[in-house]
C-alpha positions in Angstrom: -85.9 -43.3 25.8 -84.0 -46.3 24.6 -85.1 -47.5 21.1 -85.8 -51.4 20.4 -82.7 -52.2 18.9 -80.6 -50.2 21.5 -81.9 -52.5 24.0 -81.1 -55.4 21.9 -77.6 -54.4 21.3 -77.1 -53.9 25.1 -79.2 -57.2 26.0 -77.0 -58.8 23.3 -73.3 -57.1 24.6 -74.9 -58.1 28.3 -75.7 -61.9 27.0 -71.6 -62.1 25.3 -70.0 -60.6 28.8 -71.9 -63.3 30.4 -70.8 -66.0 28.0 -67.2 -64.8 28.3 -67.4 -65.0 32.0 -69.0 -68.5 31.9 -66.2 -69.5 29.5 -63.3 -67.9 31.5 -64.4 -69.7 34.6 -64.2 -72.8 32.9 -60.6 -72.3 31.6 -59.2 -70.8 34.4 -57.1 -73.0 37.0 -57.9 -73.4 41.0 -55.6 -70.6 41.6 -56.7 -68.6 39.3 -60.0 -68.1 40.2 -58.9 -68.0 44.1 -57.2 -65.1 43.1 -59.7 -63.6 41.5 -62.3 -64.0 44.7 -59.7 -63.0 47.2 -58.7 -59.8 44.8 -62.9 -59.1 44.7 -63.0 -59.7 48.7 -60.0 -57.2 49.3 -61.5 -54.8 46.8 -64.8 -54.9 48.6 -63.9 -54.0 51.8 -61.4 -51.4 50.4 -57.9 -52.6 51.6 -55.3 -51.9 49.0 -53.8 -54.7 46.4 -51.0 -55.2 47.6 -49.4 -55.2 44.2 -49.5 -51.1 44.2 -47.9 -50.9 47.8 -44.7 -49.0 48.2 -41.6 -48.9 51.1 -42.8 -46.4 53.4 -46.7 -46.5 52.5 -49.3 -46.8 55.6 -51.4 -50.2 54.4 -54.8 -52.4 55.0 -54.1 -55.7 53.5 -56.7 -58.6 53.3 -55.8 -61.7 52.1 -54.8 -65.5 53.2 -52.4 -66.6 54.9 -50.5 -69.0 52.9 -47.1 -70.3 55.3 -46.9 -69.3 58.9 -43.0 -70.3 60.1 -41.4 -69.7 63.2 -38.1 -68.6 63.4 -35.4 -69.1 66.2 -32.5 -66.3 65.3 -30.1 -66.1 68.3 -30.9 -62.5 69.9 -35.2 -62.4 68.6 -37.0 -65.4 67.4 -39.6 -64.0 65.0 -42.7 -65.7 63.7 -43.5 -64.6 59.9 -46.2 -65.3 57.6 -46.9 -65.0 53.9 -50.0 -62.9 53.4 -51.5 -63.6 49.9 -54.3 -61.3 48.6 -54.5 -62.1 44.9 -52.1 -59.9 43.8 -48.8 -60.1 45.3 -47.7 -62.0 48.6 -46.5 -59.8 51.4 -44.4 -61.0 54.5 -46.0 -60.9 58.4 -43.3 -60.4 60.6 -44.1 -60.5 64.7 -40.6 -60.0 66.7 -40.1 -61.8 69.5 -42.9 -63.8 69.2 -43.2 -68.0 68.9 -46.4 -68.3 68.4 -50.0 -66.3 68.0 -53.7 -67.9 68.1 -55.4 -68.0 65.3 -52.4 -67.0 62.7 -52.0 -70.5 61.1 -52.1 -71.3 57.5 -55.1 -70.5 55.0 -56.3 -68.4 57.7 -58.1 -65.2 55.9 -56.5 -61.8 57.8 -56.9 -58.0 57.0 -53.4 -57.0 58.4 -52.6 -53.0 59.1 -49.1 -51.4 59.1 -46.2 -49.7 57.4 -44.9 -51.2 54.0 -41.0 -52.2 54.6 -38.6 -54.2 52.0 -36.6 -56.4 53.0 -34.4 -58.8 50.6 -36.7 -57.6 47.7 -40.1 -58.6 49.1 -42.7 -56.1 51.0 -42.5 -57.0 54.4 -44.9 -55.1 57.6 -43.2 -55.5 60.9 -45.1 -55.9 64.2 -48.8 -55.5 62.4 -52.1 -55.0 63.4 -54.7 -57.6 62.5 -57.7 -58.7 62.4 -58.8 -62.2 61.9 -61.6 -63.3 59.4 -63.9 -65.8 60.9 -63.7 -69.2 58.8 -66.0 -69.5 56.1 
């Protein structure tokens, strides 16, 4: 059994973790903290940070969707968006497509696929998603 003053130390270490917390949240910028929740939300449903991805890995992404652009290239226009889970962005690309309902900016997204790089930035080609409904 737990003595009296081993619950107070652990009420007390409990009491300065919550303090810290408090403080941190007050501190911390917009994006911060939206980093934070979307890192917690990805981590919950157990998709990987997209930080620790490498070429060639087999992925589950969630995140937001920060820019959605479409672009006309002479032989395939594309459509690519920036998927943004808290940790590291990671680029959309559809080929051949102008347009998909529902991918559209700030839109949350758990995207599935193969982890390719392309001009230094993780890029998944032709991916399967899922869209979050809006909050």
């Amino acid at each position: 059994m737990a003595t009296d003053s081993e619950n107070a130390v652990s009420t007390s270490t409990m009491e300065e973790r919550g303090l810290r917390k408090f403080l941190r949240r007050l501190t911390a910028s917009d994006s911060e903290l939206d980093a934070e929740e979307l890192q917690r939300d990805a981590k919950q449903c157990g998709s990987m940070p997209a930080l620790t991805c490498r070429r060639g890995q087999v992925v589950s992404l969630k995140g937001r969707l920060r820019t959605v652009v479409y672009t006309p290239r002479t032989n395939l226009p594309t459509l690519e968006a920036e998927l943004f889970d808290g940790s590291d962005l990671v680029t959309l690309v559809w080929l051949g497509r102008r347009h998909i309902a529902g991918i559209e900016p700030g839109r949350a997204i758990t995207a599935k696929g193969r982890i390719a790089v392309r001009d230094g930035r993780k890029v998944l080609y032709n991916p399967y998603y899922e869209l979050e409904t809006p909050r």
